[in-house]
C-alpha positions as CSV (number, residue, x, y, z in Angstrom):
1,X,67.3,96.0,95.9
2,X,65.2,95.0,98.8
3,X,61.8,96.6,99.3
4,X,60.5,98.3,102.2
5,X,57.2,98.9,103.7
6,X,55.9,102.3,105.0
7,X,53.3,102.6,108.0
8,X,50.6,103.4,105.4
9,X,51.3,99.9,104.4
10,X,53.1,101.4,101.1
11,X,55.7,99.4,99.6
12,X,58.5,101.7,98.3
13,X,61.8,100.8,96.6
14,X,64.8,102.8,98.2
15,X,66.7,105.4,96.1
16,X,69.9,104.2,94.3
17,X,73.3,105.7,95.5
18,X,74.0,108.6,93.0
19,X,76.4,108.7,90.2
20,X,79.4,110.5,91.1
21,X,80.0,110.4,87.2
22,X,76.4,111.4,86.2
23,X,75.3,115.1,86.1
24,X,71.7,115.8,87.0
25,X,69.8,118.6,87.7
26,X,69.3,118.2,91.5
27,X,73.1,118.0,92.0
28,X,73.8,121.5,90.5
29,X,75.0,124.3,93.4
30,X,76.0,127.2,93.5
31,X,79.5,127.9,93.6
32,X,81.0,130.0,96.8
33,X,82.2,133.8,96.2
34,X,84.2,134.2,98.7
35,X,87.5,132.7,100.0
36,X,86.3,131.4,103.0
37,X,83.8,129.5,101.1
38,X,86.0,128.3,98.4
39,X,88.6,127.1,100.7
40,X,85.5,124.5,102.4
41,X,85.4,123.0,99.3
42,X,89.1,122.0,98.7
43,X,89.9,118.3,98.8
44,X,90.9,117.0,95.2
45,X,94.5,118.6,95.9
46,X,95.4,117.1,99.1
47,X,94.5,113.6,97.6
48,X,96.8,114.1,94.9
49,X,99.7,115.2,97.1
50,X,99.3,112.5,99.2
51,X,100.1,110.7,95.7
52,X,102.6,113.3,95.0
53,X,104.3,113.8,98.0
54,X,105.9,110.6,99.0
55,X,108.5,108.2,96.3
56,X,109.6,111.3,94.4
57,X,110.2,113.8,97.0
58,X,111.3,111.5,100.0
59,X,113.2,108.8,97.8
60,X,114.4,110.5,93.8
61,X,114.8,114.0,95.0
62,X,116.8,113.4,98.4
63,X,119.2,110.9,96.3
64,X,119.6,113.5,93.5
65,X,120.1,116.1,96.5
66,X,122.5,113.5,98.1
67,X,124.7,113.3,94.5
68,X,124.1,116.9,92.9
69,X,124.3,118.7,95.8
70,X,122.6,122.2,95.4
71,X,123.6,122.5,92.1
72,X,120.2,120.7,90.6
73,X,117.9,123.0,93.2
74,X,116.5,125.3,90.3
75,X,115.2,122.0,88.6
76,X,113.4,121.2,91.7
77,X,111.3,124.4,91.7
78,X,111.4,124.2,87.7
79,X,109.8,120.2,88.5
80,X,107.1,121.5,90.6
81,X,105.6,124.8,89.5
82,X,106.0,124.2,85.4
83,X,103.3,121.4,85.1
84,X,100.7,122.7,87.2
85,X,99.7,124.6,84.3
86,X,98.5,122.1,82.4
87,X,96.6,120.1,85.3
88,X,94.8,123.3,85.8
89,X,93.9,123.1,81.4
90,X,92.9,119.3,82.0
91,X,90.6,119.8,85.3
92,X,89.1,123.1,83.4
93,X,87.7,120.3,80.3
94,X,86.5,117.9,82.7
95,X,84.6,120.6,85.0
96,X,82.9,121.8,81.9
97,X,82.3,119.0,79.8
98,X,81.6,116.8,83.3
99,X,83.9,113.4,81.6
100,X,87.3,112.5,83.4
101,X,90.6,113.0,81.3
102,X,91.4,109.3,79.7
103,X,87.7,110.3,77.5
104,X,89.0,113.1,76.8
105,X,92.6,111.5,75.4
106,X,90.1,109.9,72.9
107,X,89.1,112.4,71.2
108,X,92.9,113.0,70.1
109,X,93.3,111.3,67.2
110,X,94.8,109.4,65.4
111,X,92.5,106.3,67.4
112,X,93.9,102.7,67.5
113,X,91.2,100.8,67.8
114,X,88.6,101.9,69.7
115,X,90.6,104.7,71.9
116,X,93.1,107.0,71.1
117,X,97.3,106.8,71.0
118,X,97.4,108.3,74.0
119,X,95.2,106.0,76.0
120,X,97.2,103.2,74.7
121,X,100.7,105.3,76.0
122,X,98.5,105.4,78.9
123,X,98.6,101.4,79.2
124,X,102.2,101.1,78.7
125,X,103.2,103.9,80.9
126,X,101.4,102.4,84.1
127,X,103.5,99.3,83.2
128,X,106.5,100.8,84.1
129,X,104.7,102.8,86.5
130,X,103.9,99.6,88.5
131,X,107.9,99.6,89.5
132,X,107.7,102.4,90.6
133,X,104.5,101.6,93.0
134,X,106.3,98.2,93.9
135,X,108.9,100.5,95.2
136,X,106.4,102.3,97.5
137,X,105.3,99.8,98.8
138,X,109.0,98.0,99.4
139,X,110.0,101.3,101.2
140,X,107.2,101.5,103.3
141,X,107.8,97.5,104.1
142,X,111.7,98.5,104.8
143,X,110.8,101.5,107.3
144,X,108.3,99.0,108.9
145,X,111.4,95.8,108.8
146,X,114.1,98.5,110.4
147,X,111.1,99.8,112.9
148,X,110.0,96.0,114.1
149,X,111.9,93.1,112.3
150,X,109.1,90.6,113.2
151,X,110.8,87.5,111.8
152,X,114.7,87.4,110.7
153,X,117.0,90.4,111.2
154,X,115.8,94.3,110.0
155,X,115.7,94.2,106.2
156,X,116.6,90.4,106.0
157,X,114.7,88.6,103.0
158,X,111.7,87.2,105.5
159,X,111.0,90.3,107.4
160,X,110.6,92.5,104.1
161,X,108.5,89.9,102.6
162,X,106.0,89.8,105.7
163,X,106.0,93.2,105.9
164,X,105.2,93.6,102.2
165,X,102.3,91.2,102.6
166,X,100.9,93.6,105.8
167,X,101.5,96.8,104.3
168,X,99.6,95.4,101.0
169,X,96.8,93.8,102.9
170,X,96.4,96.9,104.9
171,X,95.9,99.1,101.9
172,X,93.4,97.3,100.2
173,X,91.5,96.8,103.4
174,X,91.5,100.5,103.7
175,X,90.7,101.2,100.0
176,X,88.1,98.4,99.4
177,X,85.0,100.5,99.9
178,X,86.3,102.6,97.5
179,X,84.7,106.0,99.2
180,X,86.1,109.3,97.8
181,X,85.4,111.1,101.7
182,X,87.8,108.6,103.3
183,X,90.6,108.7,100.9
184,X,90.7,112.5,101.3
185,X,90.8,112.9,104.8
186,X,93.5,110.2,104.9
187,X,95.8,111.4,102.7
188,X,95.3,115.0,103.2
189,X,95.9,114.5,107.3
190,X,99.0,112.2,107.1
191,X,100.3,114.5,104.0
192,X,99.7,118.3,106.2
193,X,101.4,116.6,109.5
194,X,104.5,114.9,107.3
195,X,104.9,118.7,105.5
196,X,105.1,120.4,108.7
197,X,107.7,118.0,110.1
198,X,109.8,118.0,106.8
199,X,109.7,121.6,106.6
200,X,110.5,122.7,110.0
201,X,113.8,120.1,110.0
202,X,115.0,121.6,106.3
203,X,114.8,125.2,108.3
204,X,117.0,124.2,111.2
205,X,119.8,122.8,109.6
206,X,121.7,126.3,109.4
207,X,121.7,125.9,113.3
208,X,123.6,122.5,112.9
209,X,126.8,121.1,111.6
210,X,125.1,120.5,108.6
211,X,123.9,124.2,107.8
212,X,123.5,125.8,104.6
213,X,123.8,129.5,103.2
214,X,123.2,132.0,100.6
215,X,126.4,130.7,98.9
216,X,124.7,127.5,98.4
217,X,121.4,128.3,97.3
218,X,123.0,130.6,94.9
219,X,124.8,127.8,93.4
220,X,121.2,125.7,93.4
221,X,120.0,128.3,90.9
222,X,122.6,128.6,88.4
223,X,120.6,126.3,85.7
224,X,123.4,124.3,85.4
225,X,123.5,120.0,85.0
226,X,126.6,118.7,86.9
227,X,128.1,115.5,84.5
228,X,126.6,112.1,85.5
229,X,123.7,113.6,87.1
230,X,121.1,113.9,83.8
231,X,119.5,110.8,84.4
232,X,117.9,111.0,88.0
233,X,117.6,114.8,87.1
234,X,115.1,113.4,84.2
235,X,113.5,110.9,86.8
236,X,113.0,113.6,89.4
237,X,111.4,116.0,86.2
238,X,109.2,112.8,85.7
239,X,108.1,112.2,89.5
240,X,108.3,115.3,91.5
241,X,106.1,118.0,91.2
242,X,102.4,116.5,89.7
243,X,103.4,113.9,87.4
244,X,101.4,112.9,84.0
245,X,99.3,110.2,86.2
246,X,98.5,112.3,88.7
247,X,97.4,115.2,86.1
248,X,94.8,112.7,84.8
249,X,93.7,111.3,88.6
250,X,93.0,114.7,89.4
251,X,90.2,114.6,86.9
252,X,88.2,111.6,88.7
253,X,88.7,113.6,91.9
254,X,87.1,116.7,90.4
255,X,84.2,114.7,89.2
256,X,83.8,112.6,92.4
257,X,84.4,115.8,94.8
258,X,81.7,117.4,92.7
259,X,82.9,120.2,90.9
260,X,81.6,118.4,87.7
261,X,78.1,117.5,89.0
262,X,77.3,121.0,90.6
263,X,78.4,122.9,87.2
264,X,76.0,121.0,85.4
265,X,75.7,120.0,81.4
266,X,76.3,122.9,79.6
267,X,72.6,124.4,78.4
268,X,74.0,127.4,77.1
269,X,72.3,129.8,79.5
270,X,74.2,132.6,81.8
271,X,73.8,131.1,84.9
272,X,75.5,128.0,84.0
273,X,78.6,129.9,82.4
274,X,78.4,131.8,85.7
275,X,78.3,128.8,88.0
276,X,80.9,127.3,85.8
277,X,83.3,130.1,86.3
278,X,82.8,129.8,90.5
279,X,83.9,126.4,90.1
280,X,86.6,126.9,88.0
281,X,87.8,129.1,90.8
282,X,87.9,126.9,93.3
283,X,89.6,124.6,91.5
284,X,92.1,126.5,90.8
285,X,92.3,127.3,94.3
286,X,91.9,123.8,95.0
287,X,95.3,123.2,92.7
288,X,97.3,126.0,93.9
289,X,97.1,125.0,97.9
290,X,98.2,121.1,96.4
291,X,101.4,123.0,94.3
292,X,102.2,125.1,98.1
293,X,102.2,121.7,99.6
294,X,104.7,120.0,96.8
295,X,106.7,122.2,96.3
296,X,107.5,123.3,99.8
297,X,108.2,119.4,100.7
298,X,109.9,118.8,97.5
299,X,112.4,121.6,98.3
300,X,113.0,120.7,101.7
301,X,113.7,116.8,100.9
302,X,115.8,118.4,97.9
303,X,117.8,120.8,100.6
304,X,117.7,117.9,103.2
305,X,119.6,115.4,100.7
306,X,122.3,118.0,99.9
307,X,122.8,119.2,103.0
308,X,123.3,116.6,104.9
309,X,123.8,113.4,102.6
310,X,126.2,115.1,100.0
311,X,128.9,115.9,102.2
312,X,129.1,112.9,103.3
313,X,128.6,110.7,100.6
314,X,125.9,109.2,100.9
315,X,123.1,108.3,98.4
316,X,120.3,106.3,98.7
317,X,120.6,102.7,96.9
318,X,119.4,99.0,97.3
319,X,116.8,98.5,100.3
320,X,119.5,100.1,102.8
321,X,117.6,103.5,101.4
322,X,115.4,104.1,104.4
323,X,118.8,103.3,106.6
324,X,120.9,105.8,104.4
325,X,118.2,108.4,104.7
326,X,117.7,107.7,108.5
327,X,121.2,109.2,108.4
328,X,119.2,112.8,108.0
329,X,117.7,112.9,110.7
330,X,120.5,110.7,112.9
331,X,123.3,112.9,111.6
332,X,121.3,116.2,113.0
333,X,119.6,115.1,115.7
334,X,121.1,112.4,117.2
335,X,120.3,108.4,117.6
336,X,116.9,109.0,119.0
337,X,115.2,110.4,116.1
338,X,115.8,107.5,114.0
339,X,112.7,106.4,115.2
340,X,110.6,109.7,114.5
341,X,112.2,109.2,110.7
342,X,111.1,106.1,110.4
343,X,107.5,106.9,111.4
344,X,107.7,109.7,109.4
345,X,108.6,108.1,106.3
346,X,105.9,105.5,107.2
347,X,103.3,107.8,106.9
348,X,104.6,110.0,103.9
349,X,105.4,106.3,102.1
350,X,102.1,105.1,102.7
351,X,100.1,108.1,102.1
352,X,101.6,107.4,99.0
353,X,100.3,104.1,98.4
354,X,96.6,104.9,99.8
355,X,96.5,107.6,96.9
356,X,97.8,105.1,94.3
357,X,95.6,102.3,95.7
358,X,92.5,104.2,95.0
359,X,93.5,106.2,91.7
360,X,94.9,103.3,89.5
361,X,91.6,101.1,89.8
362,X,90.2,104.0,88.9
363,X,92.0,104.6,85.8
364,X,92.2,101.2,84.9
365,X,88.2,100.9,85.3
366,X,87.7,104.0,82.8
367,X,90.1,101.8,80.4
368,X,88.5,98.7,80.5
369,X,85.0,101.1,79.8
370,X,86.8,103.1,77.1
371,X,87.4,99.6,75.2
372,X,84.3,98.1,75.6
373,X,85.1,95.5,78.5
374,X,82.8,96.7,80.7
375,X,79.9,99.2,81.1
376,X,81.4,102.3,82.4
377,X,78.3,103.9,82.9
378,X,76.6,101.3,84.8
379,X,77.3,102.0,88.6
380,X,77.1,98.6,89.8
381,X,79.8,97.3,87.2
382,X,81.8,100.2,87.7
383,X,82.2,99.9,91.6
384,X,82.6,95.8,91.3
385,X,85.4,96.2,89.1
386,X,87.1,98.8,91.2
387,X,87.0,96.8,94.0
388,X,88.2,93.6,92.4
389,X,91.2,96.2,90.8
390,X,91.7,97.2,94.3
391,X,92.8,93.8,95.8
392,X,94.7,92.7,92.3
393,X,96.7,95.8,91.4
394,X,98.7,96.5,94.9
395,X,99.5,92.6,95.2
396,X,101.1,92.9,91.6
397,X,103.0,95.7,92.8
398,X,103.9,94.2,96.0
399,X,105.8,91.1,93.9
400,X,107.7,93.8,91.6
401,X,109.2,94.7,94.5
402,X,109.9,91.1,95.7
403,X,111.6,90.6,92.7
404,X,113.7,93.8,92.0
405,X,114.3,94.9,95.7
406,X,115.8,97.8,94.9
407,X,113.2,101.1,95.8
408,X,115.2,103.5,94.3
409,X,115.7,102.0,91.2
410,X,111.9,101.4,90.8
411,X,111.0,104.9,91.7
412,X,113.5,105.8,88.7
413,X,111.8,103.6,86.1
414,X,108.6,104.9,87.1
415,X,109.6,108.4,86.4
416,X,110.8,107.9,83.2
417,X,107.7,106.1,82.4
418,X,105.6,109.2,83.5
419,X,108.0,111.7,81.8
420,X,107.4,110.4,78.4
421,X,103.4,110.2,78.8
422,X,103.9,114.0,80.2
423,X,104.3,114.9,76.5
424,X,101.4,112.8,75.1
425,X,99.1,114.6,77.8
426,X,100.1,118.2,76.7
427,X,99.5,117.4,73.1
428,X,96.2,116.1,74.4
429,X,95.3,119.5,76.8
430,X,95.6,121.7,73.4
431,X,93.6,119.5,71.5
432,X,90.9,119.5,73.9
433,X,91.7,123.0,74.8
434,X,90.6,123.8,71.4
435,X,87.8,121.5,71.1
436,X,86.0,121.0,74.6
437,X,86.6,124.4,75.6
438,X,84.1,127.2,74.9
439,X,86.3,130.6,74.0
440,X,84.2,132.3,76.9
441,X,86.8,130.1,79.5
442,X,89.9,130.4,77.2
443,X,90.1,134.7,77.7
444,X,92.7,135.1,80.3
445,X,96.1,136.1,78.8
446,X,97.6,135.2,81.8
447,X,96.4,131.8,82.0
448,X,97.1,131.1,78.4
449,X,100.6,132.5,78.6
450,X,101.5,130.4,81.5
451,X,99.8,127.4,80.4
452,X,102.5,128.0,76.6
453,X,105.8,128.5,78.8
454,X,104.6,125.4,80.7
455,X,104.1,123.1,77.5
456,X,107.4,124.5,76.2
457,X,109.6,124.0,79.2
458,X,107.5,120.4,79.7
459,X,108.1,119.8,75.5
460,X,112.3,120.6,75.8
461,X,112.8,118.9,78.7
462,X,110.8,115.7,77.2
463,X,112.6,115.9,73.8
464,X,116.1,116.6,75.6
465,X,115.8,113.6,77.8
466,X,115.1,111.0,74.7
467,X,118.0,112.5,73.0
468,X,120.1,111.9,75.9
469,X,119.2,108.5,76.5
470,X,119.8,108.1,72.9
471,X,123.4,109.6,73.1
472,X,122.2,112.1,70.4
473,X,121.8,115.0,73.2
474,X,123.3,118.5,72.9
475,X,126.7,118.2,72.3
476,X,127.1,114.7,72.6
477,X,129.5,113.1,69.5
């Protein structure tokens, strides 16, 4: 680090960035008490929906609305609101123990090696999760190929591959620095305007020929699973809603907005239970204006799919996904509005991308620490690697969808993937819960009781899916 000289002719050396990941004593705060100053300190839940918001929710659950109907609508709200439970147990360990969540999978034993089973679940899972990021990517490159062919005709084999390269080369130029302030006001602006848009079109359908009653929605919420429809039911469990990924990102974001570092390392006095409890509130906050923002989107794309899709019969398949869900807004509006679609699905598409483009090198940078790679700790090592994960993980992604082509598809395996890790991550949030938790933070009944209907519903649905694909589910021969 290059020295400087002061005009007392003192040579000084100047301070090294801070640790996001380290807690001092100058970074502790005080945490707000009101609402107003809680809600200026929101941030790690936008970031996730950007990552949450996008393949699931604009691509799984507008297919599944588009073949179900409304008959799958109560699994949609059932998706979103049942796992937020446990992201709220996971962020509440890292807040007061100030160490991301793949440290804490760990510490639940039986290890392999030098980490735990679930860090290795963790591995394979973000295998098949990289279909399902190749399929971002291949949407947002089909939106862009329909939008402004460049080369060949819309969707043709040369413009989908040059958009592919743009759309990858664009994300890493944007993630590269790796800087937590710009991913958050980029995915929480293009997440808030794509919301809005999504909602308001999911509203105005009754005043179209594509409108929708009570009759319907009473129908969406008879818990029922049409035949032939259990397996993108399962992916759309796996996808929508915060997903197992997600739940551990979320931990990073915590650390790196700060609610670790201004808790502080527990001393055992008063005030640092008390500051801890402040900013266990705002997340929490934090968390519950991310779930509004899902869920409300997740329900319109749901509603959108049915209502205009399923009468028609039309799903979503191959790379002519972005033309068949064009149809939503084509159908409703008329021709024009195939262009606002297709910039709307830009931006909820990539949004999507920017939050997996800075998350996964994340992750994959706390593996490679966990096993003894590279120094985790050391802030130099941790930031090179990053940014070397950042160009080499969204070009790996890019040729899964090169070679599959099929979005949908991907989106699908992907889900599955991050259903089947779900369970390994609510085994881990008892463990921990019991461990890394002081009983001080464990006394709300309400809390606890929501976080045991969440595990259950999360444990059934998990356990009922393997079965299934088995052909050893409920009432099967």
């Amino acid at each position: 680090m290059p020295e400087t000289t002061t005009e007392t002719g003192v040579r000084t050396v100047p301070a090294a960035p801070a640790d996001p990941y380290a807690l001092r004593t100058e970074d502790v705060r005080e945490a707000p008490t009101t609402l107003r100053g809680r809600l200026r300190y929101l941030g790690p839940g936008f970031v996730l929906s950007a990552a949450v918001v996008g393949s699931g929710e604009l691509i799984v659950t507008t297919s599944m609305g588009a073949q179900a109907g409304f008959a799958l609508l109560w699994l949609v709200i059932i998706s979103t609101g049942v796992k937020v439970w446990v992201q709220m147990e996971l962020a509440r360990w890292t807040i007061l123990n100030g160490r991301p969540a793949l440290e804490g999978y760990r510490e639940v034993g039986p290890r392999i090696g030098r980490v735990s089973w679930i860090n290795w679940l963790w591995i394979g899972m973000d295998f098949a999760k990289m279909f399902q990021r190749g399929g971002i990517i291949g949407g947002t490159a089909a939106a862009f190929s329909i939008l402004w062919p460049i080369t060949g005709e819309a969707l043709s084999f040369p413009s989908l591959a040059l958009w592919t390269v743009l759309v990858t080369l664009s994300a890493v130029a944007l993630l590269y620095g790796g800087k937590y302030s710009l991913i958050e006001r980029a995915c929480g602006l293009s997440v808030i305007v794509f919301t809005l848009a999504t909602v308001a079109l999911a509203l105005g359908l009754p005043f179209t020929d594509f409108g929708y009653g009570g009759q319907e929605l009473v129908q969406g919420l008879s818990f029922e699973i049409p035949a032939g429809t259990i397996g993108i039911a399962l992916a759309m469990f796996g996808i929508t809603g915060v997903g197992a990924d997600e739940m551990t990102t979320y931990t990073y974001w915590c650390v790196e907005k700060g609610y670790a570092r201004w808790t502080g390392t527990d001393d055992g006095t008063e005030a640092r239970a008390r500051r801890a409890e402040g900013w266990l509130k705002v997340m929490r906050l934090d968390i519950a204006a991310g779930w509004v923002i899902c869920t409300l989107c997740t329900l319109s794309f749901y509603v959108i799919g049915a209502a205009v899709l399923h009468p028609q019969k039309l799903v979503p398949e191959g790379n002519d996904m972005i033309t068949t869900l064009s149809r939503i807004y084509t159908d409703t509006m008329g021709p024009w509005a195939e262009y606002a679609f297709l910039a709307g699905a830009i931006a909820v598409l990539y949004s999507t991308l920017i939050g997996s483009t800075a998350s996964v090198p994340r992750l994959w940078t706390s593996t490679l620490g966990l096993l003894g790679v590279i120094d985790w700790t050391d802030l130099r090592t941790r930031k090179r690697t990053i940014r070397v994960l950042t160009c080499l993980l969204p070009t790996i992604w890019a040729a899964f969808f090169l070679f599959v082509q099929s979005p949908v598809l991907m989106v699908q395996i992907g889900g599955i993937g991050g259903g089947i890790f779900l369970l390994a991550v609510v085994v881990a949030v008892w463990r921990l819960r019991t461990t890394g938790v002081d009983q001080r933070f464990r006394t709300n009944p309400w809390l606890t009781a929501a976080l045991v209907i969440s595990s259950a519903a999360i444990a059934f649905l998990g356990v009922y899916g393997v079965l299934d694909t088995l052909g050893l589910g409920i009432g099967s021969d």
